[in-house]
C-alpha positions in Angstrom: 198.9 28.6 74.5 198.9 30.6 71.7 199.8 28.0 69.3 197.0 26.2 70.5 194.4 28.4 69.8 196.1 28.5 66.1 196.0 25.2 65.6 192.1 25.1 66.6 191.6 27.8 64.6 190.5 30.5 68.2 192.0 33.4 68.8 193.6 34.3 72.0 191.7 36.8 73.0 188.6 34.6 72.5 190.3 31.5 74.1 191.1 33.9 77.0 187.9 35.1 77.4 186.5 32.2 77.5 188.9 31.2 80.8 187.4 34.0 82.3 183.8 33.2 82.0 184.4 29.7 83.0 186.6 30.6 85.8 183.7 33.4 86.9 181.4 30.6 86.3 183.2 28.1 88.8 183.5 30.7 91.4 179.8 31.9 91.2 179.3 28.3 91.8 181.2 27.7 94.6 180.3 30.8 96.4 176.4 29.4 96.2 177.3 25.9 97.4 179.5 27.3 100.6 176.2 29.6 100.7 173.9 27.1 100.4 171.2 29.3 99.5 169.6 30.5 96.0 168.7 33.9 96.1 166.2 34.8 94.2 164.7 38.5 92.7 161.4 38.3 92.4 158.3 40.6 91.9 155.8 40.5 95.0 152.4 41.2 93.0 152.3 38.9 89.8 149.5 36.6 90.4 149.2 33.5 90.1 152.9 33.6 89.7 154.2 35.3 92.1 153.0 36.7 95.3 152.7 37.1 99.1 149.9 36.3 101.7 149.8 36.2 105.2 152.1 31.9 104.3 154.7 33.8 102.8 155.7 33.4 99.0 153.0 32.0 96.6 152.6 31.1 93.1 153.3 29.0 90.3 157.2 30.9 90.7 157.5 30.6 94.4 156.9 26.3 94.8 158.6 26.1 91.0 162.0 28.1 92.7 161.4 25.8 95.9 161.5 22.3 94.0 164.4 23.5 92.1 166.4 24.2 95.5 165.3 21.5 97.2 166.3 19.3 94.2 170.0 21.4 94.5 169.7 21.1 98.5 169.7 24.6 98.5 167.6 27.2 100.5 165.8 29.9 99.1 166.2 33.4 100.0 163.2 35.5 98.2 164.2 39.0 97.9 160.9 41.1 96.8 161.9 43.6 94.3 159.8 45.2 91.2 159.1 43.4 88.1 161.5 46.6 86.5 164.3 46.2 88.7 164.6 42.2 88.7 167.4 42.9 85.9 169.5 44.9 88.0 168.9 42.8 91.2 171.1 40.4 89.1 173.5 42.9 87.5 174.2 44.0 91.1 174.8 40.8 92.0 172.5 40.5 95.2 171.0 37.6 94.0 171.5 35.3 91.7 168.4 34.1 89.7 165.0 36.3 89.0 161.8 34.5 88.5 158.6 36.2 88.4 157.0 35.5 84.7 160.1 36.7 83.5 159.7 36.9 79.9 162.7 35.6 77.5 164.0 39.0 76.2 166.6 38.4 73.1 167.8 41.9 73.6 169.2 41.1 77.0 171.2 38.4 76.1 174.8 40.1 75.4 174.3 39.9 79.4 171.4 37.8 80.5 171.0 34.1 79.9 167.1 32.4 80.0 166.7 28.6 81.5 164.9 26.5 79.3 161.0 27.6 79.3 158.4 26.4 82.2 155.7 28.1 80.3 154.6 29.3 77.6 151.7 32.4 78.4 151.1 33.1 74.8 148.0 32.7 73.2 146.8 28.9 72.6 144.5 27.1 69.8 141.8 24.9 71.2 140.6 22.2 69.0 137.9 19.6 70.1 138.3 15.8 68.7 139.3 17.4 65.2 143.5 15.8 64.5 143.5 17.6 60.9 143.9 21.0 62.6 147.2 21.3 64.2 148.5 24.7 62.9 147.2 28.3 62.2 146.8 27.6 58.8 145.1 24.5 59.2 142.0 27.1 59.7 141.0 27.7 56.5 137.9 27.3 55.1 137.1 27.1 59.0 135.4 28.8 61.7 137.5 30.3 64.4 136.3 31.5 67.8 137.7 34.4 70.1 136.7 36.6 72.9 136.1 40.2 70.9 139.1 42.4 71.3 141.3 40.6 73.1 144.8 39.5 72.0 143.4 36.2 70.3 141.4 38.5 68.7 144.1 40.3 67.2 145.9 37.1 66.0 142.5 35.6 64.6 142.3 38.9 62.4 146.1 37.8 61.2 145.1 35.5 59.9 141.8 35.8 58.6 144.0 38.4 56.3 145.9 35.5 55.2 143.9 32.7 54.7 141.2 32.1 52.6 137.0 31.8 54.1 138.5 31.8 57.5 135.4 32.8 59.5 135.7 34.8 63.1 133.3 34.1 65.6 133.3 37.0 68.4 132.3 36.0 72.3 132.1 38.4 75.0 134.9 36.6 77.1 137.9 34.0 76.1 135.6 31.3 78.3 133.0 31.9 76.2 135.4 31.4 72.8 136.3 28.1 74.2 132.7 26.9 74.7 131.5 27.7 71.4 134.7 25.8 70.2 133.2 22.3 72.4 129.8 23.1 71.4 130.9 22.7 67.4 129.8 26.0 66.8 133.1 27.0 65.8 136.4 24.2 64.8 138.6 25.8 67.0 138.9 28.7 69.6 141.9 31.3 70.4 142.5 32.2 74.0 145.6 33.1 76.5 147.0 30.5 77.7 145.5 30.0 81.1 141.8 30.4 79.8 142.9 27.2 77.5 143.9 25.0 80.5 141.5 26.2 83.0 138.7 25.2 80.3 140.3 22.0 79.1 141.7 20.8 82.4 138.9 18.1 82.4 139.1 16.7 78.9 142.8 15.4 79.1 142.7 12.5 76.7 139.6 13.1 75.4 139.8 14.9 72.1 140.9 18.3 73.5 144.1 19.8 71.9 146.1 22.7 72.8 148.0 24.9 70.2 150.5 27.5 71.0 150.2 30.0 68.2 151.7 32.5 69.5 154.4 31.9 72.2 155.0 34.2 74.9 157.7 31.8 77.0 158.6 32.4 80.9 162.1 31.6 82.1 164.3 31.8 84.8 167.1 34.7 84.5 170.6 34.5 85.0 173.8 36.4 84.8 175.6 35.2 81.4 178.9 34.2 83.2 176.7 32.2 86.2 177.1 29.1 83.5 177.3 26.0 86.1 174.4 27.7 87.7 171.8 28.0 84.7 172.9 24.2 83.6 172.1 23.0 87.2 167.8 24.5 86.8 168.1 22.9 82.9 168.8 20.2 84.7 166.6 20.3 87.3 164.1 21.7 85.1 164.2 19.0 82.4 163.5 16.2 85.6 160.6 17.9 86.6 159.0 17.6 83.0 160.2 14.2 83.1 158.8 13.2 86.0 155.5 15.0 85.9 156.3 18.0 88.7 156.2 20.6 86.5 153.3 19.8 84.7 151.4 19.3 88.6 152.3 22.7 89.9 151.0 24.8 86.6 147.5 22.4 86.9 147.8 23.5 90.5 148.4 27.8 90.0 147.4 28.3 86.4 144.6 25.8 85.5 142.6 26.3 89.1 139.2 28.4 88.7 140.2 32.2 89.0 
């Protein structure tokens, strides 16, 4: 073995531990297929993601875990913990994913692996029937909305630093930011992410374009060495943005009137 790893140019320590996280990896997964049951750390009081009424588990979170299973043929087994103990739910082992708008963390990743993104909860450009402005700094020389002190607000004022004439607009609300924006009183607006598709949600195909400019992206967390089990929600992930799922259940929990 060891002269393999020479000739590939891997040392054996390296090679080894890679055995051992696959290994770990096929044993997670078999113990969840005998189980037949995903269990799943997640924070009761995260609306619209994630919460419980007198039906049981709600939210963009709870039907997105659901589809996933049920596309595994898998049960679900919720297990209601805080948003600052979903990390240790998994070090701990007594479950195996956490989903409540978990937020990709690079500094948890020597332990913690992140599915692909569902959403992205960052704050969004809104640009009415105008194809030249695409990026941040497409917006100079422009007028820019945004709801006065908010975290759009913020980014507007990075930028207005930076480029040159870029005008700010101030609203009282992030609603009111967009409205200014489809009025033509302003070329574009800067809202969270929600405010841009509850606003826009009726003017799919008809000029409306959303923008993330600055990405705050939700994932589904995972052990490092649960491998098998993060490719299989990739996987299952990836169909439901193929076949229009996932994009139905955030119109259905995000874009809905508050």
């Amino acid at each position: 073995m060891l002269l393999a790893c020479l000739l590939v140019g891997v040392s054996a320590p390296a090679w080894l531990a890679y055995l051992r996280d696959r290994q770990a990896a096929d044993d997670q997964w078999q113990e969840l297929m005998t189980r037949r049951a995903l269990r799943v750390a997640m924070d009761p009081g995260w609306r619209p993601f994630s919460f419980f009424d007198d039906t049981g588990w709600q939210g963009l979170d709870a039907e997105l875990t659901r589809e996933i299973a049920r596309r595994l043929q898998l049960a679900v087994q919720p297990d209601p913990v805080g948003y600052d103990a979903l990390y240790d739910a998994l070090h701990l082992k007594r479950d195996d994913i956490a989903v409540s708008a978990v937020v990709v963390d690079p500094a948890r990743t020597a332990t913690i692996a992140y599915s692909a993104a569902y959403f992205d909860a960052g704050i969004h450009m809104v640009v009415f029937d105008n194809p030249a402005i695409r990026r941040p700094q497409d917006l100079e020389g422009r007028r820019v909305a945004v709801a006065l002190g908010s975290d759009a607000d913020r980014v507007a004022r990075y930028w207005e630093r930076r480029l040159a004439n870029l005008r700010r607009i101030t609203t009282d609300d992030e609603a009111g930011a967009v409205a200014v924006a489809r009025a033509g009183r302003a070329d574009a607006a800067l809202v969270e992410a929600w405010v841009a598709l509850r606003e826009t949600r009726d003017l799919a195909g008809n000029g409306a374009a959303l923008v993330s400019v600055e990405p705050r992206l939700y994932a589904i967390a995972v052990r490092r060495d649960n491998s098998r089990l993060l490719a299989a929600l990739n996987q299952a992930l990836s169909d439901m943005h193929a076949d229009g799922a996932l994009r139905k259940l955030i119109d259905r929990w995000v874009a809905m009137d508050p």
